[in-house]
C-alpha positions as CSV (number, residue, x, y, z in Angstrom):
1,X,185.7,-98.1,-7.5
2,X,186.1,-94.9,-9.5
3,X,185.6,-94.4,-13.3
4,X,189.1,-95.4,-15.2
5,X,189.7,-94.6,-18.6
6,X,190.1,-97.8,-20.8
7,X,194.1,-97.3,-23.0
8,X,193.9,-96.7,-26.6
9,X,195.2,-99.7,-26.7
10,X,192.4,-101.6,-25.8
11,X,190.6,-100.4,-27.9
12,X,191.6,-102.3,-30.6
13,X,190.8,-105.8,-29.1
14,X,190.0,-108.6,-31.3
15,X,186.7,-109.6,-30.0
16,X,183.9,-107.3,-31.5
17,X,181.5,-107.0,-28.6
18,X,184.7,-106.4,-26.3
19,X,185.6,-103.9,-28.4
20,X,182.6,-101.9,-28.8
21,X,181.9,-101.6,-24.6
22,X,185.4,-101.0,-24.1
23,X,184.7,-97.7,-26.9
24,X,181.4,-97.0,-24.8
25,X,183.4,-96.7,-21.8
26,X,185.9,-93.9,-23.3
27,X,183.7,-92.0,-25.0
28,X,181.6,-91.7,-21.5
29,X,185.2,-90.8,-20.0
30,X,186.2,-88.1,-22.7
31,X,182.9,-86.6,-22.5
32,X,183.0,-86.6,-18.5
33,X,186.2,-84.6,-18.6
34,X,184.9,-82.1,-20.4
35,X,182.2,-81.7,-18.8
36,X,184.0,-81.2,-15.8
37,X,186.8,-79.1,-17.1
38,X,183.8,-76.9,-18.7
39,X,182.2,-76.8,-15.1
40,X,186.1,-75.4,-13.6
41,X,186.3,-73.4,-16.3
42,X,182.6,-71.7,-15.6
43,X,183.9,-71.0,-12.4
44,X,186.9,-69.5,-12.8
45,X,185.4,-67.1,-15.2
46,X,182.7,-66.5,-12.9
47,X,185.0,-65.1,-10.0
48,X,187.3,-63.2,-12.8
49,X,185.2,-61.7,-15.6
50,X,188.6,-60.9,-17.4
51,X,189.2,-64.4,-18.0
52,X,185.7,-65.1,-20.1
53,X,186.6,-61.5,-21.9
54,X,189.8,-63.0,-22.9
55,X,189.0,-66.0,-24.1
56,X,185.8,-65.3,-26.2
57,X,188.3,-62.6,-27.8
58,X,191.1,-65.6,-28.7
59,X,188.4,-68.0,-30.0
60,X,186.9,-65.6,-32.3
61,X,186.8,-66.7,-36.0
62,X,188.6,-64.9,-38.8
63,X,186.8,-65.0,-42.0
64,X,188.1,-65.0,-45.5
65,X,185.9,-61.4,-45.5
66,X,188.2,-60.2,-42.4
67,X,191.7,-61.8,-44.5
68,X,190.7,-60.0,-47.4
69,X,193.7,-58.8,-49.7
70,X,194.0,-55.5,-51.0
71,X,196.1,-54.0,-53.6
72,X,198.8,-51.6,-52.2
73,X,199.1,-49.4,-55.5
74,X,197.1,-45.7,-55.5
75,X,195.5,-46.4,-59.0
76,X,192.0,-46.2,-58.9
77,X,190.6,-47.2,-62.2
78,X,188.6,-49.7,-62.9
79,X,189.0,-53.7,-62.2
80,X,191.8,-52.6,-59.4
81,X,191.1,-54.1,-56.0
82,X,191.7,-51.2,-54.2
83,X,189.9,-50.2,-51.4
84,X,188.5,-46.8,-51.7
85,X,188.1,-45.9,-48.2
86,X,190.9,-46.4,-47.3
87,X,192.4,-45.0,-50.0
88,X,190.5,-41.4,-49.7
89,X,191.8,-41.9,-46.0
90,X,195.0,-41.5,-47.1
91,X,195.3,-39.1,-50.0
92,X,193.3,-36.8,-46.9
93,X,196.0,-37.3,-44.4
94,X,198.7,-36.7,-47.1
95,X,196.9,-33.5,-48.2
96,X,196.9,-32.6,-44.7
97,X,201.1,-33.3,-44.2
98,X,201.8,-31.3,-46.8
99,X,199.4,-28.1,-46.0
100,X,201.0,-28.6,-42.4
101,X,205.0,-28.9,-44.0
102,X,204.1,-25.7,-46.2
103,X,202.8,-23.6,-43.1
104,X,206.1,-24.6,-41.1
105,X,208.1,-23.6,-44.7
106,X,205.9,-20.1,-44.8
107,X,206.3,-19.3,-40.8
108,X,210.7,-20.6,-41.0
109,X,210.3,-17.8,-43.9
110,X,208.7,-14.9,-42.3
111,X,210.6,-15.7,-39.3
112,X,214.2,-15.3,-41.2
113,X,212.8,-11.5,-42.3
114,X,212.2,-10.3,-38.5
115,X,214.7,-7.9,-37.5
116,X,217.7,-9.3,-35.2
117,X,217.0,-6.8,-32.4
118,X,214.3,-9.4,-31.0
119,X,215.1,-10.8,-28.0
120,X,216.1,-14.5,-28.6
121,X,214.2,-16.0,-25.5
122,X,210.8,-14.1,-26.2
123,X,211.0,-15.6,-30.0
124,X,211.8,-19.0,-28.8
125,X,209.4,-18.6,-26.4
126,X,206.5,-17.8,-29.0
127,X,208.1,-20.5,-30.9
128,X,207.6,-23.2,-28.4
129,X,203.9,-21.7,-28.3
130,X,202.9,-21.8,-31.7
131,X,204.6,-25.3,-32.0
132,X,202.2,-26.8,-28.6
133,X,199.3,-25.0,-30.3
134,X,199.9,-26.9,-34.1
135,X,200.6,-29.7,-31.8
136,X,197.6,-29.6,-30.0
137,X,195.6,-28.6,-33.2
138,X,196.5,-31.9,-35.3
139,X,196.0,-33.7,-32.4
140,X,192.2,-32.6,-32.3
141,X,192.0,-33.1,-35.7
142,X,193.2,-37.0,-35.0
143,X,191.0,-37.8,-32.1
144,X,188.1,-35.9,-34.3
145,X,188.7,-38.4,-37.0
146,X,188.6,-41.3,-34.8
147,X,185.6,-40.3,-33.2
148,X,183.8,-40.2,-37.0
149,X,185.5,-43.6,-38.0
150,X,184.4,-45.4,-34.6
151,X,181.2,-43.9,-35.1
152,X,180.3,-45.8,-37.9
153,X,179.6,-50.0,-36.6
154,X,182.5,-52.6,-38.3
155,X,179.2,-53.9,-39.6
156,X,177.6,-51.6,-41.3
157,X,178.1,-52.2,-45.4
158,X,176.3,-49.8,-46.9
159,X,178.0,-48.4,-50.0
160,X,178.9,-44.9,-50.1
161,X,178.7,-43.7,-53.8
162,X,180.4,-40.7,-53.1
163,X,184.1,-41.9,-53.2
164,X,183.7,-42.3,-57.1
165,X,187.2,-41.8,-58.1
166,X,187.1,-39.4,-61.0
167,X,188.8,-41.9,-63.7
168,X,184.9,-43.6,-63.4
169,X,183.4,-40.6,-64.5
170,X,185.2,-39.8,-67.4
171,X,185.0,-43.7,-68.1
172,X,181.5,-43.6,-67.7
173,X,180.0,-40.5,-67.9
174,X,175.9,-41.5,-68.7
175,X,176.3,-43.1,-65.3
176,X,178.5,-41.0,-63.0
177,X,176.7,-37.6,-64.3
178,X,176.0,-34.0,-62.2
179,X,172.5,-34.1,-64.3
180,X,169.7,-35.2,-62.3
181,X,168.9,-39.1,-63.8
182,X,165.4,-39.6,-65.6
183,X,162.9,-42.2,-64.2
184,X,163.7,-45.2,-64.5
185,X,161.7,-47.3,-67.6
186,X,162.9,-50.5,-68.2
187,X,162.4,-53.2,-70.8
188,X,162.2,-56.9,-69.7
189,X,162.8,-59.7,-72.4
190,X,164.4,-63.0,-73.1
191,X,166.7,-64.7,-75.2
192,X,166.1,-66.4,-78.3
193,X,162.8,-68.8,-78.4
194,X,163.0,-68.6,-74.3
195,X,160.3,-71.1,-72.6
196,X,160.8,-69.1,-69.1
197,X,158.3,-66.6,-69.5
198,X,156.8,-66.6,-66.4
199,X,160.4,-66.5,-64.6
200,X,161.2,-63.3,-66.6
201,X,157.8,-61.7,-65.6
202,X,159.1,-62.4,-62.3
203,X,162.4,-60.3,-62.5
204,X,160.6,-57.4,-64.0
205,X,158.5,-57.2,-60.8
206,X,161.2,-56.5,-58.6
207,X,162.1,-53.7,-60.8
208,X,159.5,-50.6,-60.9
209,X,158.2,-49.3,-64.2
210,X,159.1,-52.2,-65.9
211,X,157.3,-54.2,-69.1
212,X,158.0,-57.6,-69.9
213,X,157.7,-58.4,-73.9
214,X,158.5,-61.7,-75.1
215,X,160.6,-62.8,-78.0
216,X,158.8,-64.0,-81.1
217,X,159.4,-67.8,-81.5
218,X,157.5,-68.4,-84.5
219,X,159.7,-69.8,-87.7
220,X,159.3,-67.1,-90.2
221,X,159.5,-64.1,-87.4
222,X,162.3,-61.8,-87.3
223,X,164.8,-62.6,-84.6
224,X,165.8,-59.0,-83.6
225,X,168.9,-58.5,-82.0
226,X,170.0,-56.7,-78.9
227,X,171.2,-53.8,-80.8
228,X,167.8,-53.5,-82.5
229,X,165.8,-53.9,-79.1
230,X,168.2,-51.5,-77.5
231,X,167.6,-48.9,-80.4
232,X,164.0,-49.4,-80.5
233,X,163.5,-49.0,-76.4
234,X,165.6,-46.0,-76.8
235,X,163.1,-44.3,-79.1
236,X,160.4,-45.1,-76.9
237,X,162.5,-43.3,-74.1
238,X,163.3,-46.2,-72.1
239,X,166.5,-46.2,-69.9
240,X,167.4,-49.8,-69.8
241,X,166.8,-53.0,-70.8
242,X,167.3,-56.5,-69.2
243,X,167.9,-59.5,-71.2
244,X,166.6,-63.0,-69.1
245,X,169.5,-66.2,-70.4
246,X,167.9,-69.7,-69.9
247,X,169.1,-73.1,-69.5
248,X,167.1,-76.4,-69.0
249,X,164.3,-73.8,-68.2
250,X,165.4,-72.0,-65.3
251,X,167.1,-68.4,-65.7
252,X,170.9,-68.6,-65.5
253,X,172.1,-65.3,-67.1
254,X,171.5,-61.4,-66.5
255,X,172.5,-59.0,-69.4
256,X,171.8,-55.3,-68.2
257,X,172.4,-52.8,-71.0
258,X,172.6,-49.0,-69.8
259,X,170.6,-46.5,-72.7
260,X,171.3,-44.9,-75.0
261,X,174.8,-46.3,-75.4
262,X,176.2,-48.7,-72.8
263,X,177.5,-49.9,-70.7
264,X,176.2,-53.4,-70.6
265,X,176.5,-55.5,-67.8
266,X,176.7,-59.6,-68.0
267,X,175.4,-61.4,-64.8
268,X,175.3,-65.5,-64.1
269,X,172.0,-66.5,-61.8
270,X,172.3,-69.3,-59.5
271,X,170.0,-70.5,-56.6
272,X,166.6,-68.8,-58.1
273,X,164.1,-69.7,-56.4
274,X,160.3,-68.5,-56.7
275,X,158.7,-66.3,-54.6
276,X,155.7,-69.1,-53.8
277,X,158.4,-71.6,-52.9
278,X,159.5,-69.8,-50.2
279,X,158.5,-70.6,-46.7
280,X,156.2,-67.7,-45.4
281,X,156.4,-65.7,-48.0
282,X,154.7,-62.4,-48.9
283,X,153.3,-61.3,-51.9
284,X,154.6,-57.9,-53.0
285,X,153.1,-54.9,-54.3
286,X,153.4,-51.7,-56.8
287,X,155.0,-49.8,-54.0
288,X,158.6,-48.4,-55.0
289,X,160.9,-49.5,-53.0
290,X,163.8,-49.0,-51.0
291,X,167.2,-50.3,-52.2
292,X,170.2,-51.3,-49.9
293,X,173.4,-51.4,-51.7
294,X,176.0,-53.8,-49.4
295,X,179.8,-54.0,-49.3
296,X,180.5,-52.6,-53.1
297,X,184.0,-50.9,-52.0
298,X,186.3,-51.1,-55.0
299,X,185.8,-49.2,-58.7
300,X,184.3,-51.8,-60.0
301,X,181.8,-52.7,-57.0
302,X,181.1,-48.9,-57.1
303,X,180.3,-49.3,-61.2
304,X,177.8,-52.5,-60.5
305,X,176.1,-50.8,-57.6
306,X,175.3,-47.7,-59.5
307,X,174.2,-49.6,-62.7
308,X,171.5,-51.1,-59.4
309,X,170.7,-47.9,-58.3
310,X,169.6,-46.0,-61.7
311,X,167.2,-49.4,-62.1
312,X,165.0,-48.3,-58.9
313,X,163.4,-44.4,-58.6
314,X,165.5,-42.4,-56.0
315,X,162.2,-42.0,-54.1
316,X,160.7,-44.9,-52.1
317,X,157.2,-45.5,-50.7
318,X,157.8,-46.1,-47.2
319,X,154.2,-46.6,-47.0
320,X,154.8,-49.8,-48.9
321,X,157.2,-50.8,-46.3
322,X,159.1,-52.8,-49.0
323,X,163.2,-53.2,-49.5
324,X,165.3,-54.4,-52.2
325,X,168.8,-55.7,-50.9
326,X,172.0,-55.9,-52.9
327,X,174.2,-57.7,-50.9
328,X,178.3,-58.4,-52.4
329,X,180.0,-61.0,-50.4
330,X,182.9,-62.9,-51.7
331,X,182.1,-61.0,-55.1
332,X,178.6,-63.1,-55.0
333,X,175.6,-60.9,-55.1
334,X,172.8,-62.1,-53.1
335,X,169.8,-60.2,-54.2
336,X,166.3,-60.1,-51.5
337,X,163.3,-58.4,-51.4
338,X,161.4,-58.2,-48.0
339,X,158.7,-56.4,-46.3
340,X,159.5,-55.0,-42.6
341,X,157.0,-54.2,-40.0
342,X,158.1,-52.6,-36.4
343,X,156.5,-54.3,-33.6
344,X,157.0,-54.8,-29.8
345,X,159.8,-57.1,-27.9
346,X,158.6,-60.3,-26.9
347,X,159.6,-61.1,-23.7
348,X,161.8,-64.2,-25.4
349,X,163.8,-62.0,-27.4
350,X,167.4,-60.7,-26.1
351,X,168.5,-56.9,-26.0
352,X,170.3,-55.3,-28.9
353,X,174.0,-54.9,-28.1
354,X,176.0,-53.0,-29.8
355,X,180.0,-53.3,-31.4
356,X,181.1,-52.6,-27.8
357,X,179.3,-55.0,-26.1
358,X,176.7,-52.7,-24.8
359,X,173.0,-52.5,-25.2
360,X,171.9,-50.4,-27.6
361,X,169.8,-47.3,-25.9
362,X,166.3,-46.2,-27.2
363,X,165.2,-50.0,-28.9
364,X,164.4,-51.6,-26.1
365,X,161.1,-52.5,-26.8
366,X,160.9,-52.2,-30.6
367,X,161.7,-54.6,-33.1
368,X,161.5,-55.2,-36.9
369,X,160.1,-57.9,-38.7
370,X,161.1,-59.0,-42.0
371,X,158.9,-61.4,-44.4
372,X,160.3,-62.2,-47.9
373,X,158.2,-61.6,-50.7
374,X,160.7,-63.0,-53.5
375,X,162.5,-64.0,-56.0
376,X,165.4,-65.0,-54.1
377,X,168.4,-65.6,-56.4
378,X,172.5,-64.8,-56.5
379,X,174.1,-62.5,-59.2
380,X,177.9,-62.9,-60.2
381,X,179.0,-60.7,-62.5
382,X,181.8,-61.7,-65.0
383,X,181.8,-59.1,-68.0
384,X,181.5,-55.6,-68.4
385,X,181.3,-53.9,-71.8
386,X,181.5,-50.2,-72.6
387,X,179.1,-50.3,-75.2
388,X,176.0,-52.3,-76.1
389,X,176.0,-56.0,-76.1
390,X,179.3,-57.9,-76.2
391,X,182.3,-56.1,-77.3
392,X,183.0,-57.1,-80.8
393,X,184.2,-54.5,-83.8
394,X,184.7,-51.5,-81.3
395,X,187.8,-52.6,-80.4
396,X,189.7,-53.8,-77.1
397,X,188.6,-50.2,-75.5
398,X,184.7,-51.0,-75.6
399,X,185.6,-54.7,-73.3
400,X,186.6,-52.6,-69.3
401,X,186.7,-56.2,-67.5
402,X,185.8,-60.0,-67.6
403,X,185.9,-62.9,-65.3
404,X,188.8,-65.3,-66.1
405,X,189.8,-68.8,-65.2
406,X,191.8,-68.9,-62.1
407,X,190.4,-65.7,-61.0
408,X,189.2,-67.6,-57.3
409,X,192.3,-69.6,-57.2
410,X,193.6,-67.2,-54.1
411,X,190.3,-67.2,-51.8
412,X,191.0,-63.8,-50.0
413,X,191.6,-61.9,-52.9
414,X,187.9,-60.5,-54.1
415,X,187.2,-58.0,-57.1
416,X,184.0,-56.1,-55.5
């Protein structure tokens, strides 16, 4: 006798043991059909290619990332969730529209002024011409565009700081200026009798030219303040500083002050974890090194990934072989640092395939390995001040944005 599948029904017998065999005996039936319909299903696929094509592209998951909501509005100041791309995209296509209209106004104009001795056919004859030739003209500039915007993979997230809308740079000109930045020099310290001394030392590592100098503890010192410590690296022509915030002895809070005069970035840490404490790790050196800004899109992302970038010299060691990565997802920074090393294909390893679906020519036998060197933590920004330190007397101008309550309570709606 053949295999029956036991009704629901019977599942729910009174006697225990009776119970249980009979539950044995469907799940062994439920997992046999789909075994089998996987095997029919294999099969089918198999003989039709189309089918597999079709079905991988049904089941495929949409992310919060991919169901992202953007503002509709054009204004491009800062705290909109605008998407600047996107945005240039279209301001390009509308400049474009209306140089188009204005030529059709100018040649309607000219043509009015010929003299009415022309023979009608000829001018709509040259008329039908021009108008194929515009036509054929945009439509090069189209498929031109295309071509650029496909050429670029859906995953690449590297943040292009040249679509800083103009309202940032008159906001913040120290940051967004034409004159060439000086090198980096930063000052490391910590809040207020701070017992995380060696965490701190820690974060100024990962930043080049940086000293660490502790905050006096002792009863009768002088507590300076963060106005006083900015004024006093400022003499000593440093060109930031970074104030360490601790709880129960583990670093919870990032304050990054811009000199001479703002602006000042607040930061929450979660998840920090040493560099020892990580499985495999490396241990890093003096090498400056290279910094990957990810997925910073609107005004404000653009603000917090250029505060990053004037922290790190604009020219890497590649010798060090050593990367920084500034990753915004979900308006949660996750901040790496790794050491790469290219090395052969093992013969386990699959083929790179690219956003079509096909391998990816001239890597087929190289590959890149990645050890992590540390401190692994995750930023979340949620104040930015114009000034230095929190915005207090200046008035509401020197506060540009904060993190409020109820911020998250629409998931696909992100501010970075």
């Amino acid at each position: 006798m053949g295999f029956t599948k036991p009704p629901v029904r019977a599942l729910k017998a009174a006697n225990k043991l009776k119970r249980k065999e009979l539950f044995v005996q469907h799940k062994k039936s439920k997992d046999k059909e789909r075994r089998e319909e996987r095997y029919r299903r294999k099969k089918e696929e198999d003989r039709d290619p189309a089918l597999r094509a079709a079905r991988l592209a049904k089941n495929r998951a949409v992310t919060l990332d991919e169901k992202r909501i953007w503002d509709e509005g054009d204004d491009d100041s800062l705290g909109s969730r605008v998407d600047l791309e996107k945005l240039r995209q279209r301001r390009i296509e509308q400049a474009e529209e209306e140089e188009r209209q204005s030529a059709q106004d100018a040649e309607m104009r000219d043509g009015s002024d010929d003299d009415d001795d022309n023979d009608s056919m000829l001018d709509s004859d040259d008329e039908d011409q021009d108008e194929e030739a515009r036509q054929a003209a945009l439509q090069g500039q189209r498929e031109k565009r295309a071509k650029r915007d496909n050429s670029i993979a859906p995953s690449t997230t590297s943040t292009n700081l040249d679509l800083t809308p103009s309202s940032l740079a008159l906001k913040f000109p120290a940051l967004f200026s034409d004159i060439p930045a000086p090198e980096p020099k930063i000052l490391v310290t910590t809040s207020l009798n701070s017992t995380i001394h060696d965490d701190a030392q820690l974060i100024s590592t990962l930043f080049p030219n940086s000293t660490y100098i502790r905050r006096s503890a002792h009863h009768h010192a002088h507590k300076y303040s963060l106005r006083e410590i900015c004024k006093f690296a400022t003499n000593r022509e440093y060109t930031a500083v970074l104030l360490v915030k601790e709880d129960l002895k583990k670093p919870t809070g990032l304050s990054i002050v811009h000199l001479p005069s703002g602006p000042t970035f607040h930061f929450s840490i979660t998840n920090w974890i040493e560099g020892k404490k990580l499985p495999g790790h490396g241990n890093p050196t003096n090498h400056y090194p290279e910094l990957l800004l990810n997925n910073f899109k609107t005004p404000l992302g653009l603000l917090t990934a250029k505060v990053f970038q004037t922290l790190f010299p604009p020219r890497p060691e590649f010798q060090g072989r050593q990367v920084v990565t500034l990753h915004n997802q979900r308006d949660y920074i996750f901040v790496r640092r790794h050491r790469y090393v290219f090395r052969e294909k093992r013969a386990t390893e699959k083929s790179i395939v690219g956003t079509d679906g096909r391998e990816v020519k001239g890597v087929e036998s190289i590959r890149a390995g990645l050890q992590e060197l540390g401190p692994r933590f995750t930023l979340k920004l949620r104040r930015v001040d114009k000034g230095i330190g929190r915005a207090g007397s200046e008035g509401d101008d020197a506060l540009q944005w904060e993190w409020k309550a109820k911020m998250e309570k629409d998931r696909k709606v992100f501010n970075l």
